[in-house]
Biopython code that builds the backbone (N, CA, C, O; Angstrom):
import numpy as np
from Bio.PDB.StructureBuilder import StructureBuilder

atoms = [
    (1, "UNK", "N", (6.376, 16.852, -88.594)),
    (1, "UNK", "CA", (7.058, 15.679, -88.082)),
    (1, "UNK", "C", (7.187, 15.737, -86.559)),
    (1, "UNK", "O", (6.977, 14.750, -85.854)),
    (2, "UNK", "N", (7.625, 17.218, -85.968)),
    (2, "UNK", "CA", (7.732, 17.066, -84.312)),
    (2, "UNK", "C", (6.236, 16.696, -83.890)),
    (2, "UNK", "O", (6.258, 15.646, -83.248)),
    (3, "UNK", "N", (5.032, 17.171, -84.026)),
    (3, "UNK", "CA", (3.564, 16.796, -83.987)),
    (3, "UNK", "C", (3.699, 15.555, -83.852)),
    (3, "UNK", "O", (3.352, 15.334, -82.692)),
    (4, "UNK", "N", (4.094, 14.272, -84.500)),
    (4, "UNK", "CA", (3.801, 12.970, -84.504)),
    (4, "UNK", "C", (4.775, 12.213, -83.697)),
    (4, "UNK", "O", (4.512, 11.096, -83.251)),
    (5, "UNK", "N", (6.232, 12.993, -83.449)),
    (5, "UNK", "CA", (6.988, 12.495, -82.252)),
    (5, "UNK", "C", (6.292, 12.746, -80.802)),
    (5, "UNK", "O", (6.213, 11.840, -79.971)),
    (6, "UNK", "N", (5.927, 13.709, -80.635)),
    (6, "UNK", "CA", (4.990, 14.136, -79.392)),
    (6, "UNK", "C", (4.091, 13.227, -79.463)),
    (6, "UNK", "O", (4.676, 12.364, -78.808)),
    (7, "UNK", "N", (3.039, 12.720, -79.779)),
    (7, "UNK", "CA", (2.095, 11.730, -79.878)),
    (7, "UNK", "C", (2.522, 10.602, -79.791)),
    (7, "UNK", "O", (1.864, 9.883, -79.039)),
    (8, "UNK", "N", (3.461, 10.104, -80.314)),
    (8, "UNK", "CA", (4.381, 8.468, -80.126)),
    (8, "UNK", "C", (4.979, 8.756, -78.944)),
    (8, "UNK", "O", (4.876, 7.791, -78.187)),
    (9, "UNK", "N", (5.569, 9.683, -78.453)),
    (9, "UNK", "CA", (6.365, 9.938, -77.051)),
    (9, "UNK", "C", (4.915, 9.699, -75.956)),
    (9, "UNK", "O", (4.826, 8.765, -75.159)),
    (10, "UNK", "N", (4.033, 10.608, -76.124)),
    (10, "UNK", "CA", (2.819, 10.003, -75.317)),
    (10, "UNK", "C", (2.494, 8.868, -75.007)),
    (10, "UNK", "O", (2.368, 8.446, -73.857)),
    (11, "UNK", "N", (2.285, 8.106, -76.301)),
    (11, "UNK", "CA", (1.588, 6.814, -75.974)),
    (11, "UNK", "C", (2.472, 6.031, -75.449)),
    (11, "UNK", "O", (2.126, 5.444, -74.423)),
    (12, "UNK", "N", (3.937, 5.778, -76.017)),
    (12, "UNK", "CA", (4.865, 4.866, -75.084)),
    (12, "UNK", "C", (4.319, 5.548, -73.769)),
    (12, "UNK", "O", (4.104, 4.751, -72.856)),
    (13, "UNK", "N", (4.022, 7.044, -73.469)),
    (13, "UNK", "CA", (4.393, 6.727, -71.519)),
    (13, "UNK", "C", (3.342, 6.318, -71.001)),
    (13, "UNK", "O", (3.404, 5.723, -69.925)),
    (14, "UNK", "N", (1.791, 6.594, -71.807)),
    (14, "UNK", "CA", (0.810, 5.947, -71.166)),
    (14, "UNK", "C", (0.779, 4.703, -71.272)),
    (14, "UNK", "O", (-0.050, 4.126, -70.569)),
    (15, "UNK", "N", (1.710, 3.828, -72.227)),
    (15, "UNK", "CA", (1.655, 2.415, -71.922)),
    (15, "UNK", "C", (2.300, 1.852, -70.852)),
    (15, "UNK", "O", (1.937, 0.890, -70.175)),
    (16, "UNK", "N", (3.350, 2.571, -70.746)),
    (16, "UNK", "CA", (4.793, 2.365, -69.456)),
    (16, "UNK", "C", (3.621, 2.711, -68.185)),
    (16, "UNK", "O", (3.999, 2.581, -67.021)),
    (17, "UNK", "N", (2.838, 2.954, -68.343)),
    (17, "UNK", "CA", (2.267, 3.898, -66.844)),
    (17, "UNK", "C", (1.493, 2.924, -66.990)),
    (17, "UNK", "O", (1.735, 2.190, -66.032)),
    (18, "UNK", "N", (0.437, 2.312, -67.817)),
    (18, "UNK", "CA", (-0.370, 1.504, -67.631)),
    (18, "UNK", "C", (0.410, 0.067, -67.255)),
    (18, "UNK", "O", (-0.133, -0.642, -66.409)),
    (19, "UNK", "N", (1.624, -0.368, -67.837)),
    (19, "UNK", "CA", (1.908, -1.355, -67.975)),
    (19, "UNK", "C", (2.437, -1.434, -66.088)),
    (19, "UNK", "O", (2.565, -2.492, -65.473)),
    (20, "UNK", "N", (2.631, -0.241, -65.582)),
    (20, "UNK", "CA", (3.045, -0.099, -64.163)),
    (20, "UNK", "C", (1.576, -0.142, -63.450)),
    (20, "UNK", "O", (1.672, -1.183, -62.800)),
    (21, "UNK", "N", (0.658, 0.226, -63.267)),
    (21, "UNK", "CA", (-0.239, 0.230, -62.639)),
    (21, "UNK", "C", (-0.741, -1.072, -62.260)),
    (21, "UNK", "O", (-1.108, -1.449, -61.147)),
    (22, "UNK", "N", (-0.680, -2.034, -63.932)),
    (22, "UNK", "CA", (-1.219, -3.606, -63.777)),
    (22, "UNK", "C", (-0.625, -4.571, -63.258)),
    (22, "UNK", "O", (-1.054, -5.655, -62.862)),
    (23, "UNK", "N", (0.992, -3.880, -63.283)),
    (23, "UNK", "CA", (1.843, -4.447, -62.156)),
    (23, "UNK", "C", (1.444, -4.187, -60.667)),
    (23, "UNK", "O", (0.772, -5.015, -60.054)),
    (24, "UNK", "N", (1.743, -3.370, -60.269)),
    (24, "UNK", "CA", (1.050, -2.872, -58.919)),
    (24, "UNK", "C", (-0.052, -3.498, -58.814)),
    (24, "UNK", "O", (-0.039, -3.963, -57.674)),
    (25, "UNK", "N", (-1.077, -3.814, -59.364)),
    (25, "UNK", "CA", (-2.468, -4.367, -59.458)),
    (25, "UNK", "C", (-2.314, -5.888, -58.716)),
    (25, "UNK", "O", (-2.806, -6.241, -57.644)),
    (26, "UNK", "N", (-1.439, -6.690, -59.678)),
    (26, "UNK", "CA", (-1.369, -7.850, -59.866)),
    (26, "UNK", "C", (0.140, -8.193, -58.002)),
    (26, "UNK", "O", (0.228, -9.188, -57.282)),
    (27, "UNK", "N", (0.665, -7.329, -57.968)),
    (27, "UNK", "CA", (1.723, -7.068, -56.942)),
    (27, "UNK", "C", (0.289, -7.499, -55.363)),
    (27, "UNK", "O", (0.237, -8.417, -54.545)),
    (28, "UNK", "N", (-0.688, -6.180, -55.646)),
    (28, "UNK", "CA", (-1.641, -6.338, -54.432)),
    (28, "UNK", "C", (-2.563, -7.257, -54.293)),
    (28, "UNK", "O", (-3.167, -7.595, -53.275)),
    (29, "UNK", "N", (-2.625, -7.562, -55.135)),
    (29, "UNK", "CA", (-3.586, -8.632, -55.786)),
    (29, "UNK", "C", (-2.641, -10.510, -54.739)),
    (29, "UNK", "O", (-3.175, -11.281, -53.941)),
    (30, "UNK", "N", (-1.461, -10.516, -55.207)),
    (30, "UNK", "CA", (-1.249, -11.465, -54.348)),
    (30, "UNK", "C", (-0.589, -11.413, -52.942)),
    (30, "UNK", "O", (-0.566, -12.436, -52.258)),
    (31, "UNK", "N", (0.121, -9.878, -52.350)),
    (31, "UNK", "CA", (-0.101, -9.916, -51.310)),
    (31, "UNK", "C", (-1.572, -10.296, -50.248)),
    (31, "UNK", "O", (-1.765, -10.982, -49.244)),
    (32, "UNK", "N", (-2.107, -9.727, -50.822)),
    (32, "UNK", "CA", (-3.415, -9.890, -50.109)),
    (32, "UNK", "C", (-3.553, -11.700, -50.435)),
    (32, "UNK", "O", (-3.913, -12.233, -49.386)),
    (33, "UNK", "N", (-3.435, -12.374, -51.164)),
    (33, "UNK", "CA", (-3.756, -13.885, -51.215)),
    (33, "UNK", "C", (-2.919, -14.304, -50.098)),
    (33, "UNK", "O", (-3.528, -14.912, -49.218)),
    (34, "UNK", "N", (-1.784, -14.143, -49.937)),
    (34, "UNK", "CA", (-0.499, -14.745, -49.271)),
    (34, "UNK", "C", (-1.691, -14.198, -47.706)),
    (34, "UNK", "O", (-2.168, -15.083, -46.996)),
    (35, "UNK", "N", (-1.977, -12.735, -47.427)),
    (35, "UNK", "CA", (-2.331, -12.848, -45.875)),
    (35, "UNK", "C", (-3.778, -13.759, -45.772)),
    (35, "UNK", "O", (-4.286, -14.295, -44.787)),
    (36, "UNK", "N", (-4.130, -13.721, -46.887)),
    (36, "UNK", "CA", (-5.745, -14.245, -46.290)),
    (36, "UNK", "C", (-5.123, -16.042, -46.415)),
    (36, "UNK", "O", (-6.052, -16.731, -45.995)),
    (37, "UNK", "N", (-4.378, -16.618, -46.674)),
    (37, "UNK", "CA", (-3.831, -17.870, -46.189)),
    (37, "UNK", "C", (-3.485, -17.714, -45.221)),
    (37, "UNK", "O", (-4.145, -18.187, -44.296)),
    (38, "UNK", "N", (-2.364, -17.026, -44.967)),
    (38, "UNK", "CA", (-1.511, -16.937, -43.311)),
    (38, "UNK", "C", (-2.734, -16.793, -42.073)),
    (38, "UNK", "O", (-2.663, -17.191, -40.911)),
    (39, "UNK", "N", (-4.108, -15.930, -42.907)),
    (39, "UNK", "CA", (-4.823, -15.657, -41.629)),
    (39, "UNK", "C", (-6.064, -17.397, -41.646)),
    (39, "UNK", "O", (-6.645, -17.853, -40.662)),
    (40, "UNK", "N", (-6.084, -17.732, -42.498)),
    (40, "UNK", "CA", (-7.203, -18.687, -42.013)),
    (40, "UNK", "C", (-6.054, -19.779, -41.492)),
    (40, "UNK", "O", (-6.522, -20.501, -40.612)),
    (41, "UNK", "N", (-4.430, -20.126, -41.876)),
    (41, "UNK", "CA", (-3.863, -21.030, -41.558)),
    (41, "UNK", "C", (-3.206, -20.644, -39.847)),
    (41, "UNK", "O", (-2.376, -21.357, -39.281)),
    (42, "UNK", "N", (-3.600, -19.813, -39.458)),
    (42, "UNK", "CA", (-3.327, -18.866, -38.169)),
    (42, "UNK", "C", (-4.999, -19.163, -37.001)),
    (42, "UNK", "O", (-5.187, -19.215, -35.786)),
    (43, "UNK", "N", (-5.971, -19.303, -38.363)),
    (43, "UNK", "CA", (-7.543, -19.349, -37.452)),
    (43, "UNK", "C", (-7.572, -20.727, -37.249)),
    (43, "UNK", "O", (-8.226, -21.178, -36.310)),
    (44, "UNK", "N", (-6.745, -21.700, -38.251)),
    (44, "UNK", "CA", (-6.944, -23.368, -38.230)),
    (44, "UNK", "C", (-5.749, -23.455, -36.672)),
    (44, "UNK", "O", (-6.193, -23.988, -35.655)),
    (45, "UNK", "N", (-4.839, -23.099, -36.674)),
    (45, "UNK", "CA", (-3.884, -23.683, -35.674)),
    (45, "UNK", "C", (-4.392, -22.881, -34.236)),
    (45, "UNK", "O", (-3.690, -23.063, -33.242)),
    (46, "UNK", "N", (-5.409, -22.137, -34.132)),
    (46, "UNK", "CA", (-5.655, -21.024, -33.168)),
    (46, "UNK", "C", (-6.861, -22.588, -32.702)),
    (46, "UNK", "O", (-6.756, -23.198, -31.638)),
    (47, "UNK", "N", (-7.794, -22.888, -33.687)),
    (47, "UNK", "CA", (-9.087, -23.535, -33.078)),
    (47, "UNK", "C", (-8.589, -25.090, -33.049)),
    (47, "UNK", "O", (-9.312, -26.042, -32.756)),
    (48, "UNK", "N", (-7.605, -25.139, -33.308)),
    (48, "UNK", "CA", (-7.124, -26.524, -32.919)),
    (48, "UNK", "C", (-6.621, -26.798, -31.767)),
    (48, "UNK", "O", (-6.561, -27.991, -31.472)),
    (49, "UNK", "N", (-5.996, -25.543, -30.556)),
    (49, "UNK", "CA", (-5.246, -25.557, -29.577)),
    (49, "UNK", "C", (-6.040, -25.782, -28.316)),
    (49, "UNK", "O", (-6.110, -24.749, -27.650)),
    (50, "UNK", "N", (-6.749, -26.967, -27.706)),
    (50, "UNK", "CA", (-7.295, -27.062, -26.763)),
    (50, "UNK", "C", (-7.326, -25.942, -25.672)),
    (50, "UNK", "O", (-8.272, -25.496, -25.022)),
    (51, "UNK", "N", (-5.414, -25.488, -25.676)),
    (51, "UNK", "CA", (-5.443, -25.025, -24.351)),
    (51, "UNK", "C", (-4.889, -23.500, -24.254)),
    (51, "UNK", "O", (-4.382, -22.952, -23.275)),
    (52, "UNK", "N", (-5.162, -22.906, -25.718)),
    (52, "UNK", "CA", (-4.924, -21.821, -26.164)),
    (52, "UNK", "C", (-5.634, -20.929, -25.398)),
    (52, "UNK", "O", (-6.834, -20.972, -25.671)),
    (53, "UNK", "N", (-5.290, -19.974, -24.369)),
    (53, "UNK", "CA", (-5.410, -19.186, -23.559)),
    (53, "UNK", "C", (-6.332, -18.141, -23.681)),
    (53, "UNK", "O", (-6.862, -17.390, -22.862)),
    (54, "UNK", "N", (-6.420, -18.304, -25.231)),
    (54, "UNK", "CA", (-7.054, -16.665, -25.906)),
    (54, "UNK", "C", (-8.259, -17.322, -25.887)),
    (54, "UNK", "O", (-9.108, -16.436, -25.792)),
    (55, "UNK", "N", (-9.077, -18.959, -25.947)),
    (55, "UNK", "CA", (-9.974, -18.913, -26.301)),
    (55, "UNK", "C", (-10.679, -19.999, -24.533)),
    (55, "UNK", "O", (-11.864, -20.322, -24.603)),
    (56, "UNK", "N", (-10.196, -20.265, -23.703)),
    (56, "UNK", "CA", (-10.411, -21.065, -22.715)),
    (56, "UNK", "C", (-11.034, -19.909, -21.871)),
    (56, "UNK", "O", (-10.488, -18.820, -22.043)),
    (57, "UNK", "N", (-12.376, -19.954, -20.736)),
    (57, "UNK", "CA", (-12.764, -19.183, -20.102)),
    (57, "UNK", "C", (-12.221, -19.167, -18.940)),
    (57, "UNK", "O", (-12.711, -18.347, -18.163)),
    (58, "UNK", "N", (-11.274, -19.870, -18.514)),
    (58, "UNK", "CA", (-10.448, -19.453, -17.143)),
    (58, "UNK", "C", (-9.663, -18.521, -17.309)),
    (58, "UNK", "O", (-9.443, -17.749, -16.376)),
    (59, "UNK", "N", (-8.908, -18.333, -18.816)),
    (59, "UNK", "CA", (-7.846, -16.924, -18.641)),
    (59, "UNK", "C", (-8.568, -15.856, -18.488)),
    (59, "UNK", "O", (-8.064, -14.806, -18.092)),
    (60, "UNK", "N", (-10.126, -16.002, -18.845)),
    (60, "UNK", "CA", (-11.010, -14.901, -18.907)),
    (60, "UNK", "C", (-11.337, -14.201, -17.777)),
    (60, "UNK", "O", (-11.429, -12.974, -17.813)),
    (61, "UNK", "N", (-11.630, -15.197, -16.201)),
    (61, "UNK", "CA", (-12.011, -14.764, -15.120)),
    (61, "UNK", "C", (-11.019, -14.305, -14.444)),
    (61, "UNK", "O", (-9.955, -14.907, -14.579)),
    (62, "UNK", "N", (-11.054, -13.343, -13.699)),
    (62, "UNK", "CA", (-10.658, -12.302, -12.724)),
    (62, "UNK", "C", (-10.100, -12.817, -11.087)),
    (62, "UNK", "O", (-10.969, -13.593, -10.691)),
    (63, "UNK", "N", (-9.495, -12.742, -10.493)),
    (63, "UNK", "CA", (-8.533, -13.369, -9.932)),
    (63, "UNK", "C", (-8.251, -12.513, -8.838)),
    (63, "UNK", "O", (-7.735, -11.448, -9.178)),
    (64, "UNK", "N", (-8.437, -12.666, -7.636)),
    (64, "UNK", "CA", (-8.208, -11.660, -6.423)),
    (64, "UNK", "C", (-6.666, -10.736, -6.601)),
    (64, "UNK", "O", (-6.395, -9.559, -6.359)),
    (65, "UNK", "N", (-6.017, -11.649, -7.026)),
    (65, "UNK", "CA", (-4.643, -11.440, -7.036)),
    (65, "UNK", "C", (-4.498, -10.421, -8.360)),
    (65, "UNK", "O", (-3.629, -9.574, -8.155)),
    (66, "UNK", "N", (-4.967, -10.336, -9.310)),
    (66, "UNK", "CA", (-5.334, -9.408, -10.721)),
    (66, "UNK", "C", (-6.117, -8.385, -10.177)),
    (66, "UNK", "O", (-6.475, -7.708, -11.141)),
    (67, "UNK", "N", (-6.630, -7.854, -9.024)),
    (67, "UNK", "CA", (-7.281, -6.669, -9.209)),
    (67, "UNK", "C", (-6.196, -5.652, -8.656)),
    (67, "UNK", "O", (-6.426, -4.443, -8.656)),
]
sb = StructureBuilder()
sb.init_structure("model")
sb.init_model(0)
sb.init_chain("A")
sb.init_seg("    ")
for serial, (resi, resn, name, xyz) in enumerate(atoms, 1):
    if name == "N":
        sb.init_residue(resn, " ", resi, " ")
    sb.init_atom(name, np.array(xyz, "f"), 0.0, 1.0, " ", f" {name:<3s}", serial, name[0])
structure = sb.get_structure()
């Protein structure tokens, strides 16, 4: 009888462990959705900004006063 409690005690923990892993799975699974929105809704408001600094070639050039 202890033989077959040991074996049922097993499998509950490999289910608890599995049932945790697919959590975690499913956890990274939509962090990562949430950034890859934030980042293309970050690339849409970036290429929409005429006068966005990061992408205009005057912030680019060098400036007597900058060396």
């Amino acid at each position: 009888m202890k033989d077959t409690d040991w074996v049922l005690g097993d499998m509950v923990w490999a289910i608890v462990a599995m049932a945790v892993i697919l959590g975690l799975m499913a956890l990274n699974a939509y962090v990562q959705r949430l950034a890859r929105i934030e980042e293309a809704e970050r690339i849409k408001r970036q290429g929409s900004d005429p006068l966005n600094p990061q992408r205009s070639a005057a912030s680019q050039s060098r400036r007597p006063s900058d060396i």
